[in-house]
C-alpha positions in Angstrom: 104.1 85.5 97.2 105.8 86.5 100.8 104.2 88.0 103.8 106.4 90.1 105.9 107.5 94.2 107.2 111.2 94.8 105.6 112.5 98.4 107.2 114.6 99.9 104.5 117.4 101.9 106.3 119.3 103.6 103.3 119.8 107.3 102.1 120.4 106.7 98.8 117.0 106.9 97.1 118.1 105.2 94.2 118.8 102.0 96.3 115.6 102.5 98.1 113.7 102.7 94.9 115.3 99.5 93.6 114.6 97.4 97.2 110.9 99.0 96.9 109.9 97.8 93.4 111.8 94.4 93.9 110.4 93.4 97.6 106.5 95.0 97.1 106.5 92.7 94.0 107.4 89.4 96.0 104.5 91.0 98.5 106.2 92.2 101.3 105.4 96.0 102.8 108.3 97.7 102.5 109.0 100.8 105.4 111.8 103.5 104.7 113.7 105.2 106.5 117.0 107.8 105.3 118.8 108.0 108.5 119.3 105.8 111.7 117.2 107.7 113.9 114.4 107.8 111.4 114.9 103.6 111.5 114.7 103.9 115.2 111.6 105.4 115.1 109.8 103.0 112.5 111.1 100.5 114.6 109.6 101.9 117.9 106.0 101.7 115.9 106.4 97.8 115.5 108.7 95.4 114.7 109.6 94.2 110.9 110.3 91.0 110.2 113.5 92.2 108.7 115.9 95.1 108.0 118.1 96.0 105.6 121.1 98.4 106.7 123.3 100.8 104.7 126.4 100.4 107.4 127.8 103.6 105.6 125.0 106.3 106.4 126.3 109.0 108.5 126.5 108.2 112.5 125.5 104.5 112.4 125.7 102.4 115.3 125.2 99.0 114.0 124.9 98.0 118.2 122.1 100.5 118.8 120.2 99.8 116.0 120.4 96.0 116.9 119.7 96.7 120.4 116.3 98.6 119.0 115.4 95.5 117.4 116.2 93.2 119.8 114.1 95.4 121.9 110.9 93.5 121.1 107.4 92.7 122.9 107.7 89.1 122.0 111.1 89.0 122.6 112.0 87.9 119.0 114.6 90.1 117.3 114.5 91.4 114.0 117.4 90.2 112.0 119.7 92.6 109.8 121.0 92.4 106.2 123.9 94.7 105.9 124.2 96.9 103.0 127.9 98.4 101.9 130.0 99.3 98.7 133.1 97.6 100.9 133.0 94.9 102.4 132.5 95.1 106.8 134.9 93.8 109.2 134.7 90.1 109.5 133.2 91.8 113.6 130.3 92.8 112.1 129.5 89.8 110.3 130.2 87.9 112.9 127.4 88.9 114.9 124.1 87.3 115.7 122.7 90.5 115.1 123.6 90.5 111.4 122.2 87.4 109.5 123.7 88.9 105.9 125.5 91.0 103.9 124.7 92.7 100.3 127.2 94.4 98.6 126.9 97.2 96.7 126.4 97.6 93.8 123.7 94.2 93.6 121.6 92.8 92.1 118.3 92.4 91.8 118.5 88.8 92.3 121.0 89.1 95.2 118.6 91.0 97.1 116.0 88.6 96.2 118.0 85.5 97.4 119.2 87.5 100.6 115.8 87.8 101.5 114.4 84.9 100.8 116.9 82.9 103.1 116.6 85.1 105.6 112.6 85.3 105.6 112.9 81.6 105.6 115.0 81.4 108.9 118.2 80.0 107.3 121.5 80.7 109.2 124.0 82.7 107.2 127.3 81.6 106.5 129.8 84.2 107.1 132.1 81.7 104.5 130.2 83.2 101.4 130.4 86.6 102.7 134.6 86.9 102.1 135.2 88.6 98.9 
């Protein structure tokens, strides 16, 4: 079992429903959220220890969203797991705001392993991320 907040940023309910079942079974509470301002405001009521993305909701701004959770009392950011059905610009995962990538569709076991690593504090390596 995991401790840990993951803030679920994704419209489709589907998804959400999928990441929900998969991530409250390793033990982790799991917030959601179907817009970005709806993810700013979880994010203004405490910090999660991670967040998972959908790049392609309507009027995301990747940079304010990681600004929000760099915006921290203890100064520790919250890192960010991409989600998108193509993949981003090499930019995006490029950043120190973003420590992954899932593609979708995935798998249950992707997002597992995604997770994981990141919850574990292992750098990504934007290498496995070209498709």
């Amino acid at each position: 079992m995991m401790e840990g907040r993951v803030l679920v940023i994704e419209c489709e309910w589907r998804i959400r429903r999928l990441i929900r079942a998969n991530l409250e079974a390793l033990g982790l509470e799991v917030r959601e959220a179907i817009s970005q301002q709806q993810g700013l405001e979880l994010l203004g009521e405490g910090r999660p220890d991670l967040i998972l993305l959908d790049l392609e909701l309507p009027g995301v701004e990747l940079p304010r969203l990681a600004a929000a959770a760099r915006a921290t009392p203890d100064g520790q950011p919250a890192p960010i797991v991409v989600l998108s059905a193509d993949p981003p610009a090499r930019n995006v995962l490029d950043t120190d705001d973003v420590a992954g990538h899932l593609q979708k569709p995935f798998a249950a076991s992707a997002l597992l392993d995604q997770v994981r690593r990141v919850l574990n504090g292992e750098r990504k390596d934007s290498r496995k991320h070209a498709k």
